[in-house]
N, C-alpha and C positions, 0 to 999 in steps of 0.2 A: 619236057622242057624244064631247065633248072629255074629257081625262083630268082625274079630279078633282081639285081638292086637300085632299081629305080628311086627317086624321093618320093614317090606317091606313097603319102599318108595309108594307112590303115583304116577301115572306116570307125574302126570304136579309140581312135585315138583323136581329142579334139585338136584341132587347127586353126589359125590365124589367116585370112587373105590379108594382103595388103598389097597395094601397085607400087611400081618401084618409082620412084618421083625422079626418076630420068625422063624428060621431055624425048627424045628419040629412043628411049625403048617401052614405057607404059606395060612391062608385064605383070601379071599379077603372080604374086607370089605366095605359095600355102608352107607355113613354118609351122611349126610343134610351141603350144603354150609355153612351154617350160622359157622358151624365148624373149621372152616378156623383157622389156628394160635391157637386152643384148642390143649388138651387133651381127648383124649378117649382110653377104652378101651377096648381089643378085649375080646370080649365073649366067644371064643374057647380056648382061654390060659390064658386069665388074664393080659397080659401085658401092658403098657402104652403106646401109641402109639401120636405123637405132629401130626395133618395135617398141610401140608404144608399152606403156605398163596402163593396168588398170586403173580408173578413176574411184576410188572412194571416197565417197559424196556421204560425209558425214554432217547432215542439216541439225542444229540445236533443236532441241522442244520446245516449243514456244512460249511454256512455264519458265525454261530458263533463259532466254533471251529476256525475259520480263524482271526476273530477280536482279541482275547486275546494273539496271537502270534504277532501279529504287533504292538499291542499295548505294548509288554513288549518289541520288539525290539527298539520304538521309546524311551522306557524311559530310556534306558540302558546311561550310561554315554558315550560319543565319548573316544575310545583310546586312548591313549598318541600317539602323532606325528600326528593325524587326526585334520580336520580343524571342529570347530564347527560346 
């Protein structure tokens, strides 16, 4: 039997599912990483579908979340009637 050309992924190659957000066709669909932030489209309806891109979830340290608050309190001009 010759080898197919089917889209079925490879198993050492990673993949993406996503449903196709067509209310009348819900298929799920498995794309190639590299896909990320494209366009593709689903084979069952024809619609255009964006893959997500990754989320990097860059949280501050919470030593520096801390510094830019004391640092705007020291530049702050002293009140009227407070002593330099």
């Amino acid at each position: 039997m010759p080898p197919s050309s089917s889209p079925i992924p490879s198993p050492n190659q990673s993949v993406i599912r996503i449903m196709c957000p067509n209310l009348a066709c819900k298929r799920v669909l498995a794309v190639p990483t590299h896909a990320r932030g494209k366009l593709v489209r689903c084979r069952s309806c024809g619609i255009n579908i964006r893959i997500p891109q990754l989320k990097q979830v860059e949280a501050p340290a919470p030593e520096e979340q801390a510094k830019p608050q004391a640092k705007s309190a020291a530049s702050q001009p002293p009140a009227k009637g407070e002593a330099a």
